[in-house]
C-alpha angles and dihedrals in degrees: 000000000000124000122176107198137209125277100259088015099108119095099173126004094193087186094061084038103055083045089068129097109203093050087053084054103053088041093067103030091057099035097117098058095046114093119230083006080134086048089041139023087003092060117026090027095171113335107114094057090219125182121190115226128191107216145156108232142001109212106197091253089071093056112102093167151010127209138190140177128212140211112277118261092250082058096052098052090051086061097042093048094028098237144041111308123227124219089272091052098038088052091047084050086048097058085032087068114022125211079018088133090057093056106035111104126024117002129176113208111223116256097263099052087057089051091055092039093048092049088051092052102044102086085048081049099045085049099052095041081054101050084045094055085046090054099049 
């Protein structure tokens, strides 16, 4: 997917970013006192390749991609036991749904999945843009 953005357009280019020194540096030298940098930059550094674009509006032909993140597996099984669960739960949670661990955190769903999901969501969308515009 290509996207040539606007002249002033650009928030947040995370590839020049990541190419720079002093910001590596910094990076390390502060990881500590930066909260989710584990979850984050620790972790993903640059590659996603992200840039950061200030726009007005995304029609549904310019999404490539959708993304979620769910709760963490500790967190699921507080809600399906209805408290925090102790070693011996979690494991029980753990054979009750298998491959839970794999899919537990940040997902991406492929290209043609957003596409289905998106076609699927578009009359909800188009009534809701409509009873906004009615209310303004």
């Amino acid at each position: 997917m290509a996207v040539n953005p606007k002249m002033g357009t650009v928030i947040l280019n995370l590839s020049a970013l990541y190419q720079d020194a002093l910001f590596l540096h910094s990076l390390e030298h502060h990881k500590d006192q930066i909260v989710g940098y584990d979850q984050g930059a620790g972790r993903y550094r640059n590659l996603e390749k992200e840039v950061v674009l200030e726009i007005d509006a995304v029609s549904t032909d310019d999404i490539y991609s959708l993304s979620g993140y769910s709760s963490s597996l500790e967190q699921l099984a507080t809600m399906y036991f209805g408290h925090p669960p102790n070693d011996s739960e979690i494991t029980i949670f753990q054979e009750l749904t298998p491959g839970i661990q794999d899919r537990v955190g940040a997902a991406w769903l492929k290209p043609e999945n957003t596409y289905g999901l998106l076609k699927r969501f578009r009359p909800k969308a188009d009534e809701w843009n409509l009873q906004y515009h009615l209310q303004q």
